[in-house]
C-alpha positions in Angstrom: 83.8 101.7 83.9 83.6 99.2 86.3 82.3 96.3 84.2 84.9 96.9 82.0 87.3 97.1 84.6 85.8 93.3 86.3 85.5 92.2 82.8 87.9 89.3 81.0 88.7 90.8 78.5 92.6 92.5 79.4 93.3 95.1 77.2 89.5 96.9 78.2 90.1 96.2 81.9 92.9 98.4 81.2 91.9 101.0 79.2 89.1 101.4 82.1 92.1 101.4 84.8 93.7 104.1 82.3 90.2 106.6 82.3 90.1 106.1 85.9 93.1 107.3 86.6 92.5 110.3 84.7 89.3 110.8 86.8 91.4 111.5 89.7 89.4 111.7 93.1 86.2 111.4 91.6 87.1 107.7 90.5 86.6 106.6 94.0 83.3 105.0 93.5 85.5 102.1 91.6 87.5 101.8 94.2 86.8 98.2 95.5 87.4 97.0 91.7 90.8 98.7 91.7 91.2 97.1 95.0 90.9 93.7 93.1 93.0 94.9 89.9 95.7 95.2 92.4 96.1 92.1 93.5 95.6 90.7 90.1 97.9 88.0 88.1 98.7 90.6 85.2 101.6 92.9 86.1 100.3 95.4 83.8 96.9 95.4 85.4 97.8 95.6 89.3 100.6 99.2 88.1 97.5 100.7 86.6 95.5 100.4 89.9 98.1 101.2 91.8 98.6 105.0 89.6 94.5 104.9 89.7 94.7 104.6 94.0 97.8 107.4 93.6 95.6 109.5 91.5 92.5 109.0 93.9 94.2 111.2 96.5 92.6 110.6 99.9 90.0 109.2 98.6 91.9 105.4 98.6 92.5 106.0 102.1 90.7 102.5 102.6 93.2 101.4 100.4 96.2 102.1 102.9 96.7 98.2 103.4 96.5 96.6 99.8 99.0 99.5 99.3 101.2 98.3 101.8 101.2 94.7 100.4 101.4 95.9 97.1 104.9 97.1 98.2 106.0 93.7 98.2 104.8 93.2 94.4 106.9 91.1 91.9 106.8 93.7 90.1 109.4 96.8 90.7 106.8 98.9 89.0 104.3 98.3 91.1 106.0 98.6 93.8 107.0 101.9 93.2 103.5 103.4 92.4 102.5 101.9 95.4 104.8 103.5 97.6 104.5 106.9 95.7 100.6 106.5 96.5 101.3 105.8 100.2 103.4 108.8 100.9 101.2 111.0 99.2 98.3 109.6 101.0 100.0 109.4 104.3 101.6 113.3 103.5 97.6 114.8 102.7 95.7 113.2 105.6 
């Protein structure tokens, strides 16, 4: 899933954000390719990593930071999953 997720084509590199986020805490080996789907230039992309890193539980506690800046997204979506992710990660530690 990670290949697809690094991959150029947009619609698979979603579809991969999609199944990971279904994995739940055992997506965390991806983790450092979510980590770059966040701060990616497709809007669509960097929400689905963001609900991925929510779902991960505190398993994206590396991910505390790129959270944080994710906060500031363009996007209001993204923005919101990314604060939903850092309370609950913040809340379970």
């Amino acid at each position: 899933m990670v290949e697809l997720l690094e991959g150029a084509d947009l619609a698979r590199r979603q579809g991969a954000a999609s199944a990971l986020r279904r994995l739940g805490p055992q997506g965390a080996g991806a983790l450092p390719s979510v980590l770059k789907a966040l701060e990616d230039k497709n809007e669509e992309l960097r929400y689905q990593a963001a609900r991925v890193l929510e779902e991960m539980g505190t398993n994206a506690l590396p991910a505390i930071e790129a959270l944080r800046r994710a906060t500031n997204d363009s996007s209001v979506m993204v923005q919101r999953v990314s604060s939903r992710a850092l309370e609950k990660l913040i809340s379970d530690r």
